[in-house]
C-alpha positions in Angstrom: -9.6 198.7 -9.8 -10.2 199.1 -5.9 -8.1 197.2 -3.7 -9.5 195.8 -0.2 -7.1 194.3 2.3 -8.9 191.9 4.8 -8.4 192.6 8.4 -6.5 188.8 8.3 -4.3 190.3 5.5 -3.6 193.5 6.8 -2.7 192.0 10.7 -0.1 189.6 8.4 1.0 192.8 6.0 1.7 194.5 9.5 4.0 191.9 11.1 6.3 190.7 7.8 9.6 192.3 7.9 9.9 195.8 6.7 11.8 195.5 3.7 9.1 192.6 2.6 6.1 195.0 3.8 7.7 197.5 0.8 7.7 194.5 -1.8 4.2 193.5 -1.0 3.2 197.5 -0.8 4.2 197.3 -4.6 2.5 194.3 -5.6 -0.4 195.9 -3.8 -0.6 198.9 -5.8 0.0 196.5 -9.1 -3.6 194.7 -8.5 -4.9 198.5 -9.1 -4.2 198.3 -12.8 -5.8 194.9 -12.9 -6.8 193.2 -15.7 -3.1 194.0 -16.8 -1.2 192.9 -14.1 2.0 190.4 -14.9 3.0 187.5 -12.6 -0.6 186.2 -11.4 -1.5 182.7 -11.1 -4.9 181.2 -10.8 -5.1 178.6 -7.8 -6.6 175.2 -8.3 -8.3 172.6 -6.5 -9.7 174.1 -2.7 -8.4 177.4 -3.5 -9.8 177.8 -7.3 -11.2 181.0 -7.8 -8.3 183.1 -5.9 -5.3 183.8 -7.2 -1.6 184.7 -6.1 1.2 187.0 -6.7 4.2 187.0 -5.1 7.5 188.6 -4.5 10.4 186.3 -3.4 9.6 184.2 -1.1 6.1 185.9 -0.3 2.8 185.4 -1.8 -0.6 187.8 -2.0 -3.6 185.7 -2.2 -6.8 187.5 -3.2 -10.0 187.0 -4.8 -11.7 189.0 -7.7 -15.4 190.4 -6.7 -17.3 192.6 -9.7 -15.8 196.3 -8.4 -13.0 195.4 -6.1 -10.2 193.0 -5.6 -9.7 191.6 -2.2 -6.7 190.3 -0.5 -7.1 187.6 1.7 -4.2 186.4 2.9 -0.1 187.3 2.8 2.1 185.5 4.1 5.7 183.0 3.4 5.5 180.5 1.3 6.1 177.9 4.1 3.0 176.5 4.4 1.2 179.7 2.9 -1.7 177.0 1.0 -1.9 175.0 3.8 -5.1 176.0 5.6 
């Protein structure tokens, strides 16, 4: 499936560390083999309808549309739900 990073997404992708940006850059190009795709979890309440994956302390928030997948946010857990 086609992966779309937001401009939000990709200005956060941009300033995480480097060795994070590589861990995210995998999880990334996971989401293209989505439906099979280990380690994602379905938000709740405000958020329900997106999902996350994560890597460490990280997480990859993105939301299914029919032909694409689209990340929405990345960021540290600190406060990563928050807004």
């Amino acid at each position: 499936m086609r992966v779309v990073v937001a401009l939000e997404a990709t200005d956060q992708y941009v300033a995480l560390p480097s060795s994070i940006r590589a861990r995210v850059h995998a999880l990334l190009r996971r989401l293209e083999y989505w439906p099979r795709v280990s380690g994602v979890k379905a938000l709740r309440g405000p958020l329900a309808g997106q999902y996350r994956m994560r890597t460490g302390d990280y997480r990859v928030q993105f939301q299914l549309e029919p032909d694409q997948i689209v990340v929405v946010k990345i960021g540290h857990r600190d406060g990563f739900y928050d807004d």
